[in-house]
C-alpha atoms as a printed R data frame, in Angstrom:
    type eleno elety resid chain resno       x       y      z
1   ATOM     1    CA   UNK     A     1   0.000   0.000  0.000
2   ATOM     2    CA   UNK     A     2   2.783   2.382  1.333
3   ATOM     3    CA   UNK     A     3   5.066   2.187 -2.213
4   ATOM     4    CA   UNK     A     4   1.418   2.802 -4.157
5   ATOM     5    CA   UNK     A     5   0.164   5.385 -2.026
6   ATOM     6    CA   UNK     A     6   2.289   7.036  0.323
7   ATOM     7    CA   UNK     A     7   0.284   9.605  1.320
8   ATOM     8    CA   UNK     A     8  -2.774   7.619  2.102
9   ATOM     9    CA   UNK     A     9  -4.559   7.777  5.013
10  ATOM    10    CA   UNK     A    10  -5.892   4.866  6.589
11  ATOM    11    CA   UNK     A    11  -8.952   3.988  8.589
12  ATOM    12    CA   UNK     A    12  -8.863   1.342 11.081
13  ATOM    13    CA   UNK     A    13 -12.420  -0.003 12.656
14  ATOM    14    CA   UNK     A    14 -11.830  -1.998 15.696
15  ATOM    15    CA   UNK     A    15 -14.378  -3.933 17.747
16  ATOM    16    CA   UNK     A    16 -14.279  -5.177 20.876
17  ATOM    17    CA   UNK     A    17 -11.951  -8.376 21.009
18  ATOM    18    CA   UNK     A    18 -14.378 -10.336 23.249
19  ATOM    19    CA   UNK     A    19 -17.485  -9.507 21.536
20  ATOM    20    CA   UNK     A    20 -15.687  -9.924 17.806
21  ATOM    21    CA   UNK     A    21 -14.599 -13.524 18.970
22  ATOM    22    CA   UNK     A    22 -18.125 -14.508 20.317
23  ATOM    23    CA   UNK     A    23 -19.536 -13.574 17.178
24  ATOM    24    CA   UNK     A    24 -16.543 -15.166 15.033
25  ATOM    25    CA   UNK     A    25 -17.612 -18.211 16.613
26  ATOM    26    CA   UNK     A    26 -21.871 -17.964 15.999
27  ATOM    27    CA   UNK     A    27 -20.675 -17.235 12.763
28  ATOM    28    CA   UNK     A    28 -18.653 -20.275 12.465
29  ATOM    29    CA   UNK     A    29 -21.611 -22.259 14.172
30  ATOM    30    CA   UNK     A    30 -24.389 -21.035 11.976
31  ATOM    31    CA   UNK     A    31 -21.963 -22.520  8.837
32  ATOM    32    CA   UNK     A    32 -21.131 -25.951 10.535
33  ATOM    33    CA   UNK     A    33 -17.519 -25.282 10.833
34  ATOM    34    CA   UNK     A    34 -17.238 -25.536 14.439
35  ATOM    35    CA   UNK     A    35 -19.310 -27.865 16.640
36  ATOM    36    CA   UNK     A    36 -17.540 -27.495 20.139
37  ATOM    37    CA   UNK     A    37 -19.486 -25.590 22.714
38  ATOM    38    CA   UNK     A    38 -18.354 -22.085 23.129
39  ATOM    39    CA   UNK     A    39 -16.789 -22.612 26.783
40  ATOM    40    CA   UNK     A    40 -15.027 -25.601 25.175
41  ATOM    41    CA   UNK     A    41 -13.180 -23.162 22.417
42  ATOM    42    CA   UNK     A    42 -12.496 -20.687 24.961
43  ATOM    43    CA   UNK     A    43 -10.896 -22.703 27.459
44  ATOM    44    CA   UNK     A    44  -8.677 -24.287 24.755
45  ATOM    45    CA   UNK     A    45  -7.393 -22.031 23.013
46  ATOM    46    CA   UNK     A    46  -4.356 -21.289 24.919
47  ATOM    47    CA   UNK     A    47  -3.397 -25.274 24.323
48  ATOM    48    CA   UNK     A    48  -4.901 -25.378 20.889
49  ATOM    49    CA   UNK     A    49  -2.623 -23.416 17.802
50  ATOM    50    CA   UNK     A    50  -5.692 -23.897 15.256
51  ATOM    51    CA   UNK     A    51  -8.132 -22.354 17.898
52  ATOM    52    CA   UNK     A    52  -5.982 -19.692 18.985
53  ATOM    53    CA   UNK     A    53  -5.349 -18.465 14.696
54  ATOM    54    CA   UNK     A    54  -8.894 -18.705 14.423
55  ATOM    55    CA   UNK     A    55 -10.244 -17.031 17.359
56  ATOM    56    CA   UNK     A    56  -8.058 -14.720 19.131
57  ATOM    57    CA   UNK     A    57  -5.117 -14.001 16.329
58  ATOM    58    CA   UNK     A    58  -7.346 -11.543 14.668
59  ATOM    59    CA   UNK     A    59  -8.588  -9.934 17.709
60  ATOM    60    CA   UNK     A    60  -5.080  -8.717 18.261
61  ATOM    61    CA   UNK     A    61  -5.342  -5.266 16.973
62  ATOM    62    CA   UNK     A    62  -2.212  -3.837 18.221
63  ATOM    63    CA   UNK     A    63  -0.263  -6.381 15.756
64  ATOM    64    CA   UNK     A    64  -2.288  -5.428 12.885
65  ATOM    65    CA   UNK     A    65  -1.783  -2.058 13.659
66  ATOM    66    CA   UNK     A    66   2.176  -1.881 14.160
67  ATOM    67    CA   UNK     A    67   2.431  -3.393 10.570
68  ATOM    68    CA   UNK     A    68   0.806  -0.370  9.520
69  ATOM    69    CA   UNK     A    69   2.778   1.676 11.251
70  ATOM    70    CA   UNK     A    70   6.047   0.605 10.090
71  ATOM    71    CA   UNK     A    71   4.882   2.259  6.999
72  ATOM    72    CA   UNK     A    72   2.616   5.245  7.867
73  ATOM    73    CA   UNK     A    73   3.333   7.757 10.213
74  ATOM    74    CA   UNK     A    74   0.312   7.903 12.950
75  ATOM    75    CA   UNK     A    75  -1.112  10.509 11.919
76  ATOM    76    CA   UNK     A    76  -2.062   8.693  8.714
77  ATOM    77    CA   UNK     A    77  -3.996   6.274 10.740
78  ATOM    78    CA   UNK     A    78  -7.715   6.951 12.461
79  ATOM    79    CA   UNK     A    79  -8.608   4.339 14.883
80  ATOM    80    CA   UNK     A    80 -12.002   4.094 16.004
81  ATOM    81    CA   UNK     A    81 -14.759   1.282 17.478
82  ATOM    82    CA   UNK     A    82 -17.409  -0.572 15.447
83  ATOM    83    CA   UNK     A    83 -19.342   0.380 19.235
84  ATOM    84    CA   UNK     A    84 -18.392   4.105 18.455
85  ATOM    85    CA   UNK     A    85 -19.369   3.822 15.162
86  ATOM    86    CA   UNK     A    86 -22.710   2.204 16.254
87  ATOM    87    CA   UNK     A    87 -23.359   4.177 19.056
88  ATOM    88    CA   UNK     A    88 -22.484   7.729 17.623
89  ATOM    89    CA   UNK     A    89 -22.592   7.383 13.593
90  ATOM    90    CA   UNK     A    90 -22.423  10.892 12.895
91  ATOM    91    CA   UNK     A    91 -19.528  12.345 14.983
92  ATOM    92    CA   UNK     A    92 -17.500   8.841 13.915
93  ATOM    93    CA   UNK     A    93 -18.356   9.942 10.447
94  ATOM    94    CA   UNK     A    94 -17.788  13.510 10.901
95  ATOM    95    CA   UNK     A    95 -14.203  12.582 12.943
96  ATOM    96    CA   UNK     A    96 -13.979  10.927  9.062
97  ATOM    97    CA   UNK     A    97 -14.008  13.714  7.421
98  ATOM    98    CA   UNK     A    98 -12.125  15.805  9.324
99  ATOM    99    CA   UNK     A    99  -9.277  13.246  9.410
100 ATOM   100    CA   UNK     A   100  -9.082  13.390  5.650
101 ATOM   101    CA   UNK     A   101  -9.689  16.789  5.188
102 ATOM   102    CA   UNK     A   102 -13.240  16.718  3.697
């Protein structure tokens, strides 16, 4: 991204890591890819490689973010919540705007 667009700036939507991983897993439910209880995948995962990629790798948002930011200053990168987003749409989406100059 950073050798196309150098100047970009870059908009990163978080959600809370609990709440993304509960929902991760109804998701997974509702397609028959997992078929352990919840409580069973949870209390796992710290022994369990392919649970711990699958549920709590992605929730780790200060990893994704550092990659960024070997590239972009921060200033080039807005964080906010899907709850913020949810919660307040407008000033999110005004904080939008302002962050890229619109």
């Amino acid at each position: 991204m950073h050798s196309v667009c150098p100047e970009a700036k870059l908009v990163y939507i978080l959600r809370d890591p609990v709440k993304r991983v509960v929902s991760h897993y109804a998701q997974r439910m509702g397609s028959f890819a997992e078929h352990r209880e919840l409580d069973v995948v949870l209390r796992d995962f710290e022994n369990d490689r392919v649970i711990f990629e699958q549920y709590v790798s992605p929730s780790q948002y200060h990893l994704q973010i550092e990659r960024y930011l070997e590239f972009f200053d921060r200033d080039r990168l807005h964080v906010v919540t899907l709850e913020e987003l949810r919660d307040r749409p407008m000033d999110v989406i005004n904080s939008f705007f302002d962050f890229v100059g619109a």
